[in-house]
C-alpha positions as CSV (number, residue, x, y, z in Angstrom):
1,X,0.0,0.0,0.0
2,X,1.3,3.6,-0.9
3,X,2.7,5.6,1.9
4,X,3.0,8.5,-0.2
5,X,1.6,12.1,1.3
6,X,-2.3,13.6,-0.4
7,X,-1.4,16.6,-1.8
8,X,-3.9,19.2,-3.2
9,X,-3.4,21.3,-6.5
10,X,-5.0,24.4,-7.6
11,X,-4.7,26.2,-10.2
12,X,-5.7,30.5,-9.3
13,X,-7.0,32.7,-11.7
14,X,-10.6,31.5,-12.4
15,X,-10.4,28.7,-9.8
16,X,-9.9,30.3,-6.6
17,X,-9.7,34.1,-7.8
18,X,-12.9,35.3,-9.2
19,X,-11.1,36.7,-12.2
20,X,-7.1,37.0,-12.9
21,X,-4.5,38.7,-11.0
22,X,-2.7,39.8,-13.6
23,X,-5.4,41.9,-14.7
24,X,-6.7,43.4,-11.5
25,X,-2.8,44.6,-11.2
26,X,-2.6,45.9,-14.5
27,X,-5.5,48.1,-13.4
28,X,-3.6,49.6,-10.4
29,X,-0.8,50.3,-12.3
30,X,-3.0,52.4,-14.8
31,X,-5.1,54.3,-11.4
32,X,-1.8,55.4,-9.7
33,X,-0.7,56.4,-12.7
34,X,2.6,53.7,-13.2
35,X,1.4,53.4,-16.8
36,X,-0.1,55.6,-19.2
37,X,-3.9,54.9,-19.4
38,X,-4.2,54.8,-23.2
39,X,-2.5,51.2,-22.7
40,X,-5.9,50.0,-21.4
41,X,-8.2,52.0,-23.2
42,X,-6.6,51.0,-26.5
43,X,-6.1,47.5,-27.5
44,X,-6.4,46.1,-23.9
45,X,-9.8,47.6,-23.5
46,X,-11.0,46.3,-27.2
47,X,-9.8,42.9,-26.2
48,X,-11.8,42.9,-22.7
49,X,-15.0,44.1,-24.4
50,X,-14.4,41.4,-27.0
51,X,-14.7,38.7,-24.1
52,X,-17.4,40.6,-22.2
53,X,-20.0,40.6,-25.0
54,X,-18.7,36.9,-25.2
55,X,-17.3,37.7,-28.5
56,X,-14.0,35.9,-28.1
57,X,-12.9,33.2,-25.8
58,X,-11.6,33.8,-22.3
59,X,-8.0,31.7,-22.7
60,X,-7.5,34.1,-26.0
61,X,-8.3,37.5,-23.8
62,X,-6.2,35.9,-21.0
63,X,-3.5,35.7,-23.8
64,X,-3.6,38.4,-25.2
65,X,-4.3,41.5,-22.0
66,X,-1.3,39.2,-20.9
67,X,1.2,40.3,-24.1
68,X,0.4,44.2,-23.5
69,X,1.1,44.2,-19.8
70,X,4.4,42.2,-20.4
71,X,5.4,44.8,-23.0
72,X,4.0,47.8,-20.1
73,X,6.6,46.1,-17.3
74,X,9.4,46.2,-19.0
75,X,11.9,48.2,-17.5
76,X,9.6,48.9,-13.9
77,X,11.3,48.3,-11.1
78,X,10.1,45.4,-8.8
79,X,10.1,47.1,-5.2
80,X,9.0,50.1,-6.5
81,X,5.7,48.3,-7.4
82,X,5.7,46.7,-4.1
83,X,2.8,49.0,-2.6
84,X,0.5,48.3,-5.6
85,X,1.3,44.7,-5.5
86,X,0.1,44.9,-1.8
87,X,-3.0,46.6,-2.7
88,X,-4.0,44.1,-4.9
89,X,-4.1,41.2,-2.3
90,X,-5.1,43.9,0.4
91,X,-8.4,44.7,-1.5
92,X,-9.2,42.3,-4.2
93,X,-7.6,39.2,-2.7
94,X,-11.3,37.9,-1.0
95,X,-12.9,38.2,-4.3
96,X,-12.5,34.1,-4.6
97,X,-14.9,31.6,-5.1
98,X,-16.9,29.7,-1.4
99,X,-16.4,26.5,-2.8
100,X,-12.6,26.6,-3.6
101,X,-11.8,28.6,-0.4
102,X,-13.6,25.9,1.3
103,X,-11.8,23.3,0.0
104,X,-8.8,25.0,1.2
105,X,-9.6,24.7,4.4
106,X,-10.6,21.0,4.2
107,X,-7.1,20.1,3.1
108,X,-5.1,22.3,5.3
109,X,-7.5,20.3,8.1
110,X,-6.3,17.3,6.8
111,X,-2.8,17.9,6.6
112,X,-2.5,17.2,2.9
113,X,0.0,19.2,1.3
114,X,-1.6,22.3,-0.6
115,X,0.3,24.0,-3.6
116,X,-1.0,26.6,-5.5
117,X,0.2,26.2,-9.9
118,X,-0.9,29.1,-11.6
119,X,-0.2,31.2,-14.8
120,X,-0.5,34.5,-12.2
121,X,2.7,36.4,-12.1
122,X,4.9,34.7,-9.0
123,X,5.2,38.0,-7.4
124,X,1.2,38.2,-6.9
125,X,0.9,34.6,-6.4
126,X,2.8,34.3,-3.3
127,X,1.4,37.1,-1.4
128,X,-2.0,35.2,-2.4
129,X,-0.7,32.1,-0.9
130,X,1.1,33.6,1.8
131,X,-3.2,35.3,2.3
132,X,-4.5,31.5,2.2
133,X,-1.1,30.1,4.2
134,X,-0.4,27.8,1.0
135,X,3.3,27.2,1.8
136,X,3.8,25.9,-1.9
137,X,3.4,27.1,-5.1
138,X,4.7,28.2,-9.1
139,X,3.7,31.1,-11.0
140,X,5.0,32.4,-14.4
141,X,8.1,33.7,-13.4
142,X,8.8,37.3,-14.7
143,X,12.3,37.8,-15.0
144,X,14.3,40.5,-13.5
145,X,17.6,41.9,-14.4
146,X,20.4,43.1,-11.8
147,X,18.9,46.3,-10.8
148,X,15.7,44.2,-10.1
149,X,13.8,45.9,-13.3
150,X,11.7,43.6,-15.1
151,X,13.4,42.5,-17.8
152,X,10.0,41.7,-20.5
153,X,10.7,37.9,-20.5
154,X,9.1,35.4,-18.7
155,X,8.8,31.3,-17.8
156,X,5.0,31.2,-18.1
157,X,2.8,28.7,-15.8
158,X,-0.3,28.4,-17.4
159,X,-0.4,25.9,-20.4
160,X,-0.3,22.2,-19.3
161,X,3.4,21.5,-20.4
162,X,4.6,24.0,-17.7
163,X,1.9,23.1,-15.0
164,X,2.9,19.1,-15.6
165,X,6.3,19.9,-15.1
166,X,6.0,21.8,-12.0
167,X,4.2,19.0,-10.3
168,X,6.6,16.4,-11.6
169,X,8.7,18.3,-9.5
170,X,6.8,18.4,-6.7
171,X,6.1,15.0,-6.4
172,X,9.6,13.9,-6.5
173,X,10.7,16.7,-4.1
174,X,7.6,15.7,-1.3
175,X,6.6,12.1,-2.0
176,X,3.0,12.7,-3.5
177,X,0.8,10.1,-4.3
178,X,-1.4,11.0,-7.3
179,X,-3.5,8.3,-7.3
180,X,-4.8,10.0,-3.2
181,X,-3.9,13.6,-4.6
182,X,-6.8,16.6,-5.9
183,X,-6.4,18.8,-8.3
184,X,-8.8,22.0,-9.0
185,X,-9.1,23.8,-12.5
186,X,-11.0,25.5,-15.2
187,X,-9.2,25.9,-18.3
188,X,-7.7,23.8,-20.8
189,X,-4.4,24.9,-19.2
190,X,-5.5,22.4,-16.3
191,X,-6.3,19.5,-18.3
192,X,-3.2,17.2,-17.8
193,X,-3.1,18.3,-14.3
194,X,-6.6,17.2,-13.9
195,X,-6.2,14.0,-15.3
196,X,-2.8,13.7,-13.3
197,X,-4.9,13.0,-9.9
198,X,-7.4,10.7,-8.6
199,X,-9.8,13.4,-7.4
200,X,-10.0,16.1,-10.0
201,X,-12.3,19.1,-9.8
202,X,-13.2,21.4,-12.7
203,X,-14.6,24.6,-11.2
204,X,-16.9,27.2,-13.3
205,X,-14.8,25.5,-16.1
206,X,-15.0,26.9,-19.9
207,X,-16.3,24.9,-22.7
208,X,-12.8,23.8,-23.7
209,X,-12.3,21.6,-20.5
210,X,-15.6,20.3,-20.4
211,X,-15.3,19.5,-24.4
212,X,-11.8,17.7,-23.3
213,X,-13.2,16.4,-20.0
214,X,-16.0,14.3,-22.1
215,X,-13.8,13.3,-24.7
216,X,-11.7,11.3,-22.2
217,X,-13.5,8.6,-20.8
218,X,-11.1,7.8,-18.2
219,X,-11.2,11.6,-16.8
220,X,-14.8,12.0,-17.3
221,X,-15.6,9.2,-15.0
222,X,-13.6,10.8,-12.2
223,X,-14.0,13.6,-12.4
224,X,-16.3,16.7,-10.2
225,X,-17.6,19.9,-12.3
226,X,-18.6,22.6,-9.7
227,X,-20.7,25.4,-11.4
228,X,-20.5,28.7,-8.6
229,X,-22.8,31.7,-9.4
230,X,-24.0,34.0,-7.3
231,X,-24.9,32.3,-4.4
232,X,-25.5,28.5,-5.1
233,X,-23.0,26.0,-5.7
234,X,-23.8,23.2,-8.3
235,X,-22.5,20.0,-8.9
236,X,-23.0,18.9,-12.8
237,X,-23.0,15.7,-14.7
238,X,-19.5,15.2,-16.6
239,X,-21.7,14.3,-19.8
240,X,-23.7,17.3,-19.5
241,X,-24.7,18.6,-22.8
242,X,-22.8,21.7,-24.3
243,X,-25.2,24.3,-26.0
């Protein structure tokens, strides 16, 4: 029998975070005036109203808001955004989802290991986790160069390659056993990590998941879909038809 520790893995932005952290951080840096607000009410702001009239799809918004506010860091410095960073968490960081901050607590009850594998920038994502006490986690790592400015590159954590690596990793650093482990998503970007686990959970999760989630038999059979709005928490067939 397998001696191995139950570890829980969730993914942030969308699953825990009622929207993305990158975003609610490129809007402070537009109010106290860091950057110039045309960089939002340009091609930023078209590509937000594209998804809010659900004329495009969320993981191509996510995409592409992320590629302007890459380009607007360049060259910021890291400590001087400190304050903002701070702000974020301070106000915005209880804006997540019952069910997910629930399920937080359970595991943290039951001593499972709880890791937190998100495409959110790493320096949001650990004052987020430090919020929730997650000791663990990977973000997309945004470089910095000697003077601490952000450099413009990064080593991005949210397509499944990069998520699948990071929990190779951590189940050979902390003796995880999959097969006992959890895993929480809602984009395609948590697919292999769903289907890593024996207890997957697909929260509020977009019609590319469940379109993947029902062509894989195996993960359809195991697998939870929580649907959270406003102030009812569903559980959902895996087969459920897609209109």
């Amino acid at each position: 029998m397998s001696m191995g520790k139950t570890a829980a893995f969730f993914d942030v932005d969308g699953t825990l975070y009622r929207d993305s952290l990158m975003i609610e951080h490129f809007k402070k840096l537009i109010k106290y005036e860091v950057l110039d607000p045309i960089i939002w009410h340009g091609r930023a702001r078209r590509t937000f109203e594209d998804w809010d009239k659900r004329h495009g799809n969320y993981e191509d918004y996510l995409l592409e808001v992320s590629k302007i506010y890459l380009d607007s860091m360049k060259g910021l410095n890291k400590d001087y955004l400190d304050f903002i960073t701070n702000q974020v968490i301070k106000l915005k960081g209880e804006r997540v989802y019952r069910f997910t901050r629930n399920r937080i607590l359970y595991h943290h009850e039951q001593n499972h290991l709880v890791f937190f594998i998100s495409g959110a920038p790493d320096f949001l994502l650990s004052k987020m986790a430090e919020k929730y006490e997650v000791k663990y986690f990977k973000g997309t790592e945004y470089l910095l160069d000697e003077n601490n400015n952000f450099t413009g590159e990064i080593r991005q954590m949210w397509d499944s390659r990069s998520k699948t690596k990071a929990i190779k990793d951590f189940i050979s650093l902390y003796d995880i056993d999959m097969k006992k482990s959890y895993a929480y998503g809602d984009t395609h970007g948590d697919y292999d990590m769903l289907k890593m686990v024996g207890n997957p959970v697909a929260i509020n999760p977009v019609r590319e998941l469940v379109m993947d989630i029902q062509k894989d038999r195996e993960l359809q059979q195991k697998i939870s879909l929580i649907v959270e709005r406003k102030d009812v928490i569903y559980q959902i067939p895996s087969d459920i038809p897609i209109l």
